[in-house]
Wavefront OBJ file of the C-alpha trace (Angstrom):
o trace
v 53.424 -94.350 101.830
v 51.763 -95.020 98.915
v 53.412 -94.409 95.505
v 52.200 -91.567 93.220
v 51.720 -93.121 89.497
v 52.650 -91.236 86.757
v 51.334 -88.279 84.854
v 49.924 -87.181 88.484
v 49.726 -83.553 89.471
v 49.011 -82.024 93.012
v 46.969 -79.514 92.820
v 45.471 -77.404 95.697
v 41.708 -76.873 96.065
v 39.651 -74.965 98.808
v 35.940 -75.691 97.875
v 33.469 -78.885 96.663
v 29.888 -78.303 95.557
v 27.698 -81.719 94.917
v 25.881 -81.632 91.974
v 22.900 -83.327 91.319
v 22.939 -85.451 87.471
v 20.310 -86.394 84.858
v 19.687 -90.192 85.952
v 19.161 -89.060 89.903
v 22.989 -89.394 90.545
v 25.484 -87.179 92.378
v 29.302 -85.577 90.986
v 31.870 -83.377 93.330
v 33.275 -80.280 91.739
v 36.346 -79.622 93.020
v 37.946 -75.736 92.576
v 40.366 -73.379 93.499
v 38.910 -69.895 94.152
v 38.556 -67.612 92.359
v 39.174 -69.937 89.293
v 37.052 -71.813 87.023
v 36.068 -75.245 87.757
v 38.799 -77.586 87.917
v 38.053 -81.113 89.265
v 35.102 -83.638 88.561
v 34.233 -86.626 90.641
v 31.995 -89.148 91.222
v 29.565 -90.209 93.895
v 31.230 -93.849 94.066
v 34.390 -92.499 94.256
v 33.810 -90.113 96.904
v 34.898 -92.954 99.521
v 38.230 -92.734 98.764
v 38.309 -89.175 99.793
v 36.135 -88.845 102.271
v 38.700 -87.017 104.922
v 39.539 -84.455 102.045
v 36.145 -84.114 101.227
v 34.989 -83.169 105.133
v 38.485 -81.014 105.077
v 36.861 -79.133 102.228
v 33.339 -79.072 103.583
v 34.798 -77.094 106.895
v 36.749 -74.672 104.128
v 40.187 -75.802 104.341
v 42.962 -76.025 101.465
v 43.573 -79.669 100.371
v 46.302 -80.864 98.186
v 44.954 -83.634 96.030
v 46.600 -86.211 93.673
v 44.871 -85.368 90.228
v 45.679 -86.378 86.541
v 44.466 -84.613 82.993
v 40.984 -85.170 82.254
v 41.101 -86.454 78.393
v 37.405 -85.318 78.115
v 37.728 -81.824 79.075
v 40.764 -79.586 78.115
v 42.180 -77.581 81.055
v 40.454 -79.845 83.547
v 41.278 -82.502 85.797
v 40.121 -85.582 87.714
v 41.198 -87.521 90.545
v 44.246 -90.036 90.223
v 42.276 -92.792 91.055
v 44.762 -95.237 90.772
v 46.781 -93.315 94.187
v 43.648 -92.783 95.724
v 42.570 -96.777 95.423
v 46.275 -98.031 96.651
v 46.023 -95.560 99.601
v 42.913 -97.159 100.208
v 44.252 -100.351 100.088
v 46.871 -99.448 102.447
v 44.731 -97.823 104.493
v 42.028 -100.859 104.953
v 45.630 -103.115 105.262
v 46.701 -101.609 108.162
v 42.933 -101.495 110.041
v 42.750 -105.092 109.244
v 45.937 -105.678 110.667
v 45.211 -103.307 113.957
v 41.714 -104.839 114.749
v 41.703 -108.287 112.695
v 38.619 -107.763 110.743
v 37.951 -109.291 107.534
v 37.910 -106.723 104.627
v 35.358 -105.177 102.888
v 34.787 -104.568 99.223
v 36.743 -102.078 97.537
v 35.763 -100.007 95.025
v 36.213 -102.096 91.939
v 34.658 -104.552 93.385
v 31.419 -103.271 93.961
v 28.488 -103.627 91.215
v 28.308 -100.486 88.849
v 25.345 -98.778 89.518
v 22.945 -99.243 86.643
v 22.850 -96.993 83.746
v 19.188 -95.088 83.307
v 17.892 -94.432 79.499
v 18.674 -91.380 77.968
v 15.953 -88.760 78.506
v 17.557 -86.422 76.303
v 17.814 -85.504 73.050
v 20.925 -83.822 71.287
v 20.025 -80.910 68.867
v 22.008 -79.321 66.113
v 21.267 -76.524 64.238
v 23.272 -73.483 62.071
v 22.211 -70.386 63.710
v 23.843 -66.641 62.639
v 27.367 -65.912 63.901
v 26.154 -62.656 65.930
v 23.891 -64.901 67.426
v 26.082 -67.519 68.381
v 28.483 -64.950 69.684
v 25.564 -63.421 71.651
v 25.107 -67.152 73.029
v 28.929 -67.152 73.975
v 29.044 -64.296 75.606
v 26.128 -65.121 78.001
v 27.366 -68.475 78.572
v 30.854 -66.837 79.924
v 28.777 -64.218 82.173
v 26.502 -67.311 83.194
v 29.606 -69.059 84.433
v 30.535 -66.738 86.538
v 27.872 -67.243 89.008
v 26.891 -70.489 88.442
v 27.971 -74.219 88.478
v 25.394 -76.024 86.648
v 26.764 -75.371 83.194
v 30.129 -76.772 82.426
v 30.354 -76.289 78.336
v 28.435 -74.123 76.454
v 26.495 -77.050 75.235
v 24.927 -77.346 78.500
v 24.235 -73.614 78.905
v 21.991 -73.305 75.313
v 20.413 -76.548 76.219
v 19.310 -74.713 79.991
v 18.230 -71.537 78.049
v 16.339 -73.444 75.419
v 14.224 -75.435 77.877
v 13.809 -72.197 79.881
v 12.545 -70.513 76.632
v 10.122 -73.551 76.073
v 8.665 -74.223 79.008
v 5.884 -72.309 78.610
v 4.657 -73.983 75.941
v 5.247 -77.298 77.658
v 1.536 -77.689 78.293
v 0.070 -74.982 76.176
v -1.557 -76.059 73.432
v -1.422 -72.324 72.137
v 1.282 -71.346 69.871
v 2.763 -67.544 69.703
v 2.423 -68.401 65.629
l 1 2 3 4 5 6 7 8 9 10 11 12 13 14 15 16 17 18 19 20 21 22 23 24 25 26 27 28 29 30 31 32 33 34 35 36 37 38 39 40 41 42 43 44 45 46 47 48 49 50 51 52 53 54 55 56 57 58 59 60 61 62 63 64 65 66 67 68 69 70 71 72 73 74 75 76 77 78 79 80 81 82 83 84 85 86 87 88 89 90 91 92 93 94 95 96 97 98 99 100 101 102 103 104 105 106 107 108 109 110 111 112 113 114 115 116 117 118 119 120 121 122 123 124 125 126 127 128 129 130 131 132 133 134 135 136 137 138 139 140 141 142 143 144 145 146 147 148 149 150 151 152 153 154 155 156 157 158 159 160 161 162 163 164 165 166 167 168 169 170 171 172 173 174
């Protein structure tokens, strides 16, 4: 059985939703319902999981191994470092069953290349009824939708939705 490091937490979750990234990529969301988001992964981890992830495709509960996320308060990520020594074990004892060499683990496979930034950060003072306004639609948006983590990723959706019909219009409302 493979040893739990520490700081690990098992925590139960009952639905994953792929989302698609920026540079063409892929994440896992990982909830409990009827809470918020509470579990990020990525595509080139998603091998190490695979049985929990078709568990959670087919709607059952699955315990997984998870630690704090340091990036994101109140959110967690995978415990990596349990999910790479069950792994281990795991490819250990097929080797050992059938004789067949080993394949590459996870670290060490070639990172997949990082893409330019296509993006451009914005910051700007704006009213405080405003920015409350901007709040509170975030927290409704949230609600119903996965696509917007932080509200930093909400006013950047409503901003392009707001400009994008001047994308290729010349003509100005001013």
């Amino acid at each position: 059985m493979t040893a739990v490091p520490k700081d690990t937490t098992w925590l139960v979750f009952n639905e994953v939703t792929e989302i698609s990234t920026s540079g063409g990529g892929m994440f896992y969301m990982l909830r409990h319902r009827p809470y918020i988001p509470v579990c990020r992964l990525d595509q080139r981890f998603a091998p190490l999981i695979k049985d929990e992830l078709e568990r959670l495709r087919e709607g059952e509960d699955v315990d997984m191994a998870c630690i704090p996320d340091p990036g994101r308060k109140d959110d967690w990520r995978i415990s990596l470092k349990y999910y790479e020594a069950r792994y281990a074990e795991d490819r250990a004892e097929d080797t050992a069953l059938f004789q067949l060499p080993t394949s590459k683990t996870v670290e060490q496979q070639q990172p997949e290349p990082v893409e330019q930034r296509t993006t451009k950060r914005l910051s700007t003072d704006i009213p405080l009824e405003y920015a409350e306004l901007l709040k509170h639609m975030w927290g409704k948006y949230k609600l119903l939708h996965d696509d917007c983590r932080t509200q930093n990723d909400f006013q950047a959706k409503w901003i392009i939705h707001q400009l994008e019909p001047f994308r290729w219009n010349e003509d100005m409302p001013f």
